[in-house]
N, C-alpha and C positions, 0 to 999 in steps of 0.2 A: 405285448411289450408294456411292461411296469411302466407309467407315467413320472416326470419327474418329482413332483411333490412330494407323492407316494416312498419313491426314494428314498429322498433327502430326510423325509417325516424317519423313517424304520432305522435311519443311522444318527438323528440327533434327538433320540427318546431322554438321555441322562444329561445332567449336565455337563459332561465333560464334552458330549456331543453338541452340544449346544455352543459351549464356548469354542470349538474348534471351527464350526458354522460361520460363528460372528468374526472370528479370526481371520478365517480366509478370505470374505468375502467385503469386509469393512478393512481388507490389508489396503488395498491400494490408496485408501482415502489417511487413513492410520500410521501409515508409513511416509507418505508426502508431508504432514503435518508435521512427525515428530523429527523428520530430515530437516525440514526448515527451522524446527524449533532448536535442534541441537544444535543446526551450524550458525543460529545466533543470526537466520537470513531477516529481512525487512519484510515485514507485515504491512497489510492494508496497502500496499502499494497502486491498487485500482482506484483505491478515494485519492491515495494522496495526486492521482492525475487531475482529478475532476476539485481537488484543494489549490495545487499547482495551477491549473488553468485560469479561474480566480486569481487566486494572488498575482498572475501575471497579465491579466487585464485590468487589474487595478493599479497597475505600475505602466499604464499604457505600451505593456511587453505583449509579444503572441506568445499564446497558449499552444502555438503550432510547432513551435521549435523543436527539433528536436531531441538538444538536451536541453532542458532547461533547468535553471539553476534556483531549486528554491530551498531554502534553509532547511536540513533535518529532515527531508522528506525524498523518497526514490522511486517518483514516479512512474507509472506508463504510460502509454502515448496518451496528450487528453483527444479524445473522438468527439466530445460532445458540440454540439451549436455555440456560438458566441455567448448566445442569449443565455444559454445553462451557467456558463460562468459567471455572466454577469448577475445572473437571479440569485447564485453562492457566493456572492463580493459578499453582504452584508454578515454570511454567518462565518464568514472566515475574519473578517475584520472586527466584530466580537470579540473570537476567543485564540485567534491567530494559527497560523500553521501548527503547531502542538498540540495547543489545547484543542483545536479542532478535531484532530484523531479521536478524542479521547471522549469528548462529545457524542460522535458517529457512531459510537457504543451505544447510544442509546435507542434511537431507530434500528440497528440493524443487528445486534443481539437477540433481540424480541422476537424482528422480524426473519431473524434463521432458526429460531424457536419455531416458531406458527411451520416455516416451509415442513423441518426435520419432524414435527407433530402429523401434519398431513402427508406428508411421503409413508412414515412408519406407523404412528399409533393413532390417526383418527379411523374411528369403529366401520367397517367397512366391511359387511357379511363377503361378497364375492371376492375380496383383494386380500389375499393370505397374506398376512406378516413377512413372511420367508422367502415372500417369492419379492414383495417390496425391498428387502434388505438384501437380497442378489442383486436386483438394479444400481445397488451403489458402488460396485465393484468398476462398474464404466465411468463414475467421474473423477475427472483428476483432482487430489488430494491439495493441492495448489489452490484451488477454490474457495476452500474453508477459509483460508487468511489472505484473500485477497481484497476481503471488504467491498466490494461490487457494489455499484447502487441497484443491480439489478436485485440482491437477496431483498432488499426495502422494498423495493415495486410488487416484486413476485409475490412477498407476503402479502401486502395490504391486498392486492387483484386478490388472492386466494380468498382472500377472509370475506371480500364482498362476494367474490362466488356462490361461495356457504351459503349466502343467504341471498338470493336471489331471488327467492320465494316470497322475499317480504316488500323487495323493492330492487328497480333491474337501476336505477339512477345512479346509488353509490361504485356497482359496479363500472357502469360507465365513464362515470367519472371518474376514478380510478386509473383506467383505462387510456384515457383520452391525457391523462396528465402523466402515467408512463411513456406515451408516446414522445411529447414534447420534447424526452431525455433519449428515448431509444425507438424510433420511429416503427420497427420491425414487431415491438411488442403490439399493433392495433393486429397481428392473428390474435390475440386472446379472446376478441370479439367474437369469434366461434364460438365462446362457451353459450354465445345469446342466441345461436341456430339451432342447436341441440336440446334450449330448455322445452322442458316439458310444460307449451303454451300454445296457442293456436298458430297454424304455420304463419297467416296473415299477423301477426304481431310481431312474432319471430322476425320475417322477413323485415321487416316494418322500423323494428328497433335498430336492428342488426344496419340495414343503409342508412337510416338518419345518423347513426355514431360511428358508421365507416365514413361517411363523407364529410361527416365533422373532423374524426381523426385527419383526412387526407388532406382535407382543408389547413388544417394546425400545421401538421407537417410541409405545408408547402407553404406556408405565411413564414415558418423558420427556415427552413431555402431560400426565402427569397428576400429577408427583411434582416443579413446577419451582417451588414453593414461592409466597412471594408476587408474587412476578415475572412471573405463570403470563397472568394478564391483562392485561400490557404486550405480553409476547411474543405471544400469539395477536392480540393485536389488531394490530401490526404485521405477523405474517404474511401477514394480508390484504393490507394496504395495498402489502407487498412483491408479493401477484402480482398485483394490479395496476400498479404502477410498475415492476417488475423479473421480468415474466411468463416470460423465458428465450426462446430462439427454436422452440421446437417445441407442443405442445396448446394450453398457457394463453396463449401467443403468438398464436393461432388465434382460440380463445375473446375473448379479450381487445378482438382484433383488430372484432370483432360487439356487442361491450357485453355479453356475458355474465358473469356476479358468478360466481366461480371455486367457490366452495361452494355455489351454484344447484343441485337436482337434474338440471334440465335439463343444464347442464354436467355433472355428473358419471354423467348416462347415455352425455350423446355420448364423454368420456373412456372411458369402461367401451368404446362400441363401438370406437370409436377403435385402442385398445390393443388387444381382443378383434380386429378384422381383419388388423394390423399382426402379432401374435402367430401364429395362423393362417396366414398368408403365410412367416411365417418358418419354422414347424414342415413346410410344406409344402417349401420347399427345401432343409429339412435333409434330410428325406426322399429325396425328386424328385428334386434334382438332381445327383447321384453327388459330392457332397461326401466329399475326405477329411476325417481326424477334425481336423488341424488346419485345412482348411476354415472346419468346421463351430464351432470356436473361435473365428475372426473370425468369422463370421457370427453367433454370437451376441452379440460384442462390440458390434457394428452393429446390430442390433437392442436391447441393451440402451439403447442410446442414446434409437433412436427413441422406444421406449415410454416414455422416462423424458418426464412432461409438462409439467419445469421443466427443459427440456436448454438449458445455457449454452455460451459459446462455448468456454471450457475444457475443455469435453467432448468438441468435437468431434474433436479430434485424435486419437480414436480410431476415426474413420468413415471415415478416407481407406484402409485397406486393402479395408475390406467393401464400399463403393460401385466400388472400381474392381474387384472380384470378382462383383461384380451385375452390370455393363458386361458383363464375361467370360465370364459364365453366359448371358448372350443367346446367344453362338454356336452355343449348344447348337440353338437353335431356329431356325438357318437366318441366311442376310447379311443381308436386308432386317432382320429383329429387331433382330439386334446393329448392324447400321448406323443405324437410329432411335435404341435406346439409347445406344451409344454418343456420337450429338451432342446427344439429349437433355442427357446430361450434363456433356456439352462446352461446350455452349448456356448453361448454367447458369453455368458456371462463368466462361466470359468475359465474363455479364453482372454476373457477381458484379466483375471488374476492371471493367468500363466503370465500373460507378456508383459502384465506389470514387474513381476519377477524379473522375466529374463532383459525388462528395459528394452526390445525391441522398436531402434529407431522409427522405423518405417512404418509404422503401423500402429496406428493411432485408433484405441479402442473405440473411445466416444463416437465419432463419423462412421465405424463400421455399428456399431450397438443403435444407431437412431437408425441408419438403413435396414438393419434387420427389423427395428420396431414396424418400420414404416412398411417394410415387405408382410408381415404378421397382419398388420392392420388391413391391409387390400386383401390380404388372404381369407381374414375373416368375414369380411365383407362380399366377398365373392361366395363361401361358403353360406353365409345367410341370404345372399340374392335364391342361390340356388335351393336352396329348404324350401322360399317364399315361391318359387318357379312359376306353380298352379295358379296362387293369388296376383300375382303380377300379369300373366298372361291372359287372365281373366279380367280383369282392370282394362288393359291394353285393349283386347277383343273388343271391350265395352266400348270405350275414348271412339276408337277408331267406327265402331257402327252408330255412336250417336253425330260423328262427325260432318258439318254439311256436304261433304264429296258424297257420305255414303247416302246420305239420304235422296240427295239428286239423282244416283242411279237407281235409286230402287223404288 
């Protein structure tokens, strides 16, 4: 069986093939965009939350309301901590609700630049173009104008990713100060498990900026004054109404109550086989070290268990690098995965087309990721089988049990 690439490649040789490509597969992003642009809908309506929240903690109003009434501006819910509003009192009292939209251009213009560079055209032998710009058929086109603070975070993390080689500090930081705003972004920290550095440093880096991060994140739980029980109590009601497309999308998906222990053991496994899978390819599968930098970017994703469609623009190199990594294990592999993911992805256009309620591509496209990833992973356990079992025999005969019996 012809592999998908292979395909795709022998029917978009001319350009007429090529724009048909781009057409199909850039519809669903293409088509949201130019709907909202035609019916004259409201832009940026994500900042103007996180503008709204502001403006209404400096009028000693909650930011928790649920309509709130702020001049010129059509907010959604603001989610963030007290504190984030109050840290954006001074840049909104500047240049005020208006001028501030028009401000916001300037961080996050650049910063959807850098993401749409690294998703599509940063040089990447193993991550085909074609198979990058099928992954964008799974996010919703609503995304592009909704001005997120996440495209601004996601950039800056990216760009100190890149360079991780020169120094792991900017990324961290980076890191530790998207938290502050989105507590869920400290998975990105994974891209610091996967570098290509001694495990002991890895490991080493990796809990001194997870415990900082945890640390941060639970000084803003506990320090958002009287606010403290509006905001918790909406963030419930947030992951249930606005679950994200990956875990609590799952959960949610069941009738599970998102702070349930039950949920948060299957989260705990969740993450723990997902993590696993990935340590294992970093290893396995003769990743170089920039490799190994997408692939933790892709993985920080999955693990993250409030992953919104905003995020995903950073998954189109690491899946079509997954795709790539099958070859290792023979045609039939990479021929299954490859239309595995193929399969997906033009189911993702069909039902943009036919608008099927029910069925929301993004949450089925990250479980298929996420299934691809274990699979890969499994398949390179089993290549490694010889060397692992030889390891293992070793561990186990220099271990003190063994040597006391013999």
């Amino acid at each position: 069986m012809k592999d998908a690439l292979s395909f795709i490649g022998n029917r978009t040789r001319t350009w007429k093939g090529q724009l048909v490509f781009h057409l199909i597969f850039l519809f669903p992003i293409l088509g949201a965009v130019l709907s909202r642009l035609g019916k004259h809908r409201h832009l940026l309506n994500d900042y103007d939350a996180l503008a709204c929240g502001a403006w209404s903690l400096a009028r000693g109003l909650s930011p928790y309301a649920r309509h709130p009434v702020c001049p010129g501006l059509d907010p959604a819910a603001y989610v963030y901590a007290p504190q984030v509003g109050l840290a954006f009192r001074p840049f909104i009292e500047a240049f005020g609700l208006e001028g501030s939209r028009l401000v916001w251009l300037i961080p996050l213009v650049p910063m959807m630049g850098v993401l749409i560079w690294y998703a599509l055209f940063k040089a990447m032998p193993r991550a085909p173009y074609a198979l990058r710009l099928m992954s964008l058929a799974a996010i919703a086109g609503s995304m592009v104008t909704c001005g997120n603070a996440g495209f601004v975070l996601n950039g800056l993390i990216v760009l100190c990713a890149l360079n991780l080689k020169r120094s792991q500090y900017p990324f961290i930081i980076a890191v530790l100060l998207a938290a502050m705003i989105k507590p869920a972004m400290l998975t990105w920290l994974f891209v610091l498990m996967v570098d290509d550095r001694r495990w002991l440093s890895r490991i080493a880096a990796t809990a001194v900026a997870a415990v900082a991060g945890l640390a941060i994140v639970g000084w803003m739980m506990t320090t958002a004054g009287p606010l403290t029980p509006q905001w918790h109590a909406l963030l419930g009601t947030i992951l249930h109404e606005q679950p994200g497309v990956a875990f609590f999308s799952y959960s949610n998906l069941i009738g599970l109550d998102p702070g349930s222990p039950l949920t948060l053991v299957l989260l705990a496994l969740f993450m723990g086989v997902l993590a696993l899978s990935g340590l294992v390819l970093a290893e396995g599968a003769g990743l170089s070290r920039d490799e190994r930098i997408v692939l933790g970017i892709g993985m920080a994703q999955l693990l993250n268990p409030r992953l919104m469609d905003y995020d995903m623009l950073t998954l189109a190199p690491f899946v079509a690098l997954l795709v790539m990594l099958a070859k290792d294990h023979g045609s039939r592999a990479y021929s299954w995965m490859s239309w595995v993911f193929a399969g997906t992805l033009i189911g993702c256009v069909a039902t943009n087309i036919v608008e099927l309620p029910l069925l929301h591509r993004a949450p089925v496209t990250v479980f298929v990721y996420c299934g691809m990833t274990v699979a890969l992973a499994l398949l390179t356990l089993r290549r490694h089988r010889a060397t692992i079992q030889a390891f293992v025999s070793k561990a186990v005969s220099l271990s003190p049990s063994s040597r006391a019996a013999s």
